[in-house]
C-alpha angles and dihedrals in degrees: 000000000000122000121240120251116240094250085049083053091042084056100044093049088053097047087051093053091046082051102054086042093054089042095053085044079051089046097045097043085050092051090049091045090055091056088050101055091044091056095051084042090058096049097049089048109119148222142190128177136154112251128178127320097010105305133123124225120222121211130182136185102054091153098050153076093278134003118230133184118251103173150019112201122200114219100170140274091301122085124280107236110157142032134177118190096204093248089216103053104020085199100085144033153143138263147209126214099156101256125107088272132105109213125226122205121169131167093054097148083047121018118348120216128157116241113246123248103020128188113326106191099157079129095075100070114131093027093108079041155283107356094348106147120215100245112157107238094164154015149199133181136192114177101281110014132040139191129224120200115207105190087265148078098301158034136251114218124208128200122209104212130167087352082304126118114212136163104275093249087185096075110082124162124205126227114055133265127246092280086058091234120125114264122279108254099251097039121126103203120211099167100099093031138112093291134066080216118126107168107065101183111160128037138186139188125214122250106229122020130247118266091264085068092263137129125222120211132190118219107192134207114199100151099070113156081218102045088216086069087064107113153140123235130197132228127211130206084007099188098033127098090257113044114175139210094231098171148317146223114222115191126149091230091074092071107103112190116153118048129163089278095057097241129089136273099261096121136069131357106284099121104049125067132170110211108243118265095017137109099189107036124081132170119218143186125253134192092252102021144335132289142191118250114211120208108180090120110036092193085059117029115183132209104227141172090025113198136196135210119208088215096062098035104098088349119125086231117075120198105284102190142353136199131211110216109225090275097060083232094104136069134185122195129186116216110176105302092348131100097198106187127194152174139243105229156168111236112211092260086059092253107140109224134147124256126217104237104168147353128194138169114210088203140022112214120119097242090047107128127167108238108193133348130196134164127235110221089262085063099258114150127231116210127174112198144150152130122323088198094051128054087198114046095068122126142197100216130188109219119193126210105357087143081061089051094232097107110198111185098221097184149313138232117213121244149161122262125273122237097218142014122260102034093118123106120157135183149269092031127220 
């Protein structure tokens, strides 16, 4: 190999330091790039909550320095119980005011507005089951398909199509329904399924499908007349023109009567989490805590790593929402006024638990609850909470590093106060 002359070095050298110039210059526009685009990214996060008479209440800027409202979206006279920002777009969504309506909202990283007329599936009474009235208690959505629970023993599955949202007319189940009339085409039935179960009230999709290209989803019953019918089923190929009831978990501690509000949790999604990232692993409320639901085998899922929380055991206030941080490790859970965190850990003899990390209260009266919580994907942490005994004094709040389990409160936006638990979604997602 031939050397290099010294002008051919002198060149090279400067050429290097060019380089290195040009590659610090490189280092220091893309830094400033990155702030840029998380700043932008903190202004265009989302959320969506229920607030008082029916309306729902739209937030941005989750991710950044302050939260402001940016809409107030009027769903009717009823109450406003569910929302679902779409996770792959963050500009649409659907919501949920107990009524027979499906609610549209669209613009929500610009100006909000809900879509006249929605979803109108009064039709569908008598589908979960004799007089069962089709009233949307909750709602999940994933990109191009969405499912609808009805306090009864069944789905309704929705299908996005040309930036449209329709009833998904493909799915079709044989038999008839109490009424003895054929099933409606887009009802997913669970009344002859794997659970004695007959109120689904709440309902969740998986973040990321299974390795066949299919999504699972949970549908969960917590207002059983017999606490042992409280369970929670699960739903293969959720999306698809032939979901399937693949299997259930029944437990009595499921069964979640008594929140901060005084009702029970049969609206919403506050109860029910997917791990991010994941497609089998689900966190779910308890009676007296919270516990992991494993879903390696759909046609047997499995409660694990059950934990409990001193606060909720004996206490008249059972747990009313949890959150998952963006590595799936953390886990916030609201019980009355308390936000209690904790991490998903090894102990020393191998055995796989959860710690208590940290606990905080963001007021002190004696009527304060914490209505719904949720993480951003930087770990900041969403709560909703208020006053039961004011329809005024109620707060969306952005907590930092409670994974760390150093909570610092960064700022709060005013609001109304929710009907119901569980009507908060927010985006981006974990």
């Amino acid at each position: 190999m031939r050397r290099r002359g010294p002008a051919l070095a002198a060149v090279g050298a400067l050429a290097a330091m060019s380089a290195l110039v040009a590659t610090h210059a490189d280092a220091a526009t893309e830094h400033r790039a990155r702030l840029q685009a998380g700043a932008a990214r903190g202004a265009a996060s989302v959320a969506v909550f229920g607030a008082a008479q029916g309306d729902f209440q739209v937030v941005r800027g989750l991710t950044g320095t302050k939260a402001h409202k940016t809409g107030l979206l009027d769903a009717g006279v009823r109450n406003a119980v569910s929302s679902a920002v779409n996770p792959v777009r963050g500009k649409d969504g659907l919501l949920c005011s107990r009524n027979h309506t499906i609610h549209l909202m669209k613009g929500l990283r610009s100006a909000p507005h809900l879509v006249r007329p929605g979803i109108d599936a009064s039709a569908y009474t008598d589908e979960g089951g004799s007089g069962y009235r089709m009233v949307c208690h909750s709602v999940a959505v994933h990109g191009h398909f969405a499912l609808v629970s009805a306090h009864s023993q069944g789905l309704l599955q929705l299908r996005r199509k040309h930036h449209v949202w329709k009833i998904d007319k493909r799915v079709h189940f044989r038999g008839v329904n109490d009424a003895g009339d054929r099933h409606r085409r887009g009802w997913i039935d669970i009344r002859d399924g794997v659970a004695e179960a007959t109120q689904f009230d709440t309902v969740a999709i998986a973040p990321e499908p299974l390795p066949n290209g299919r999504f699972l989803a949970l549908a969960a019953a917590r207002e059983e007349t017999n606490p042992n019918h409280d369970a929670i089923v699960v739903i293969a190929g959720a999306g698809t023109a032939k979901p399937k009831v693949k299997g259930a978990v029944t437990d009595a501690g499921l069964g979640i009567h008594d929140v901060s509000f005084g009702g029970r949790m049969d609206f919403g999604n506050g109860g029910l989490a997917f791990v991010p990232g994941t497609a089998q692993r689900a966190l779910v409320l308890t009676r007296t805590g919270f516990a992991v639901l494993g879903l390696t085998k759909p046609s047997q899922p499995r409660l694990q790593l059950r934990t409990r929380i001193d606060a909720a055991v004996g206490s008249p206030l059972d747990p009313s929402s949890l959150a998952v941080s963006a590595n799936g490790r953390h886990i916030a859970v609201a019980v009355g006024g308390r936000v209690y965190g904790y991490k998903d850990t090894v102990s020393k003899a191998g055995r796989r638990h959860f710690k208590l990390q940290t606990s905080f209260a963001l007021g002190s009266g004696a009527h304060e609850a914490v209505a719904d919580l949720a993480y951003t994907p930087d770990n900041t942490l969403v709560v909703l909470h208020g006053s039961t005994a004011s329809t005024s004094r109620w707060f969306l709040t952005l907590v930092r590093k409670v994974p760390a389990g150093h909570p610092r409160i960064k700022g709060s936006v005013m609001t109304t106060a929710p009907a119901e638990v569980g009507s908060l979604s927010v985006w981006p997602t974990p």
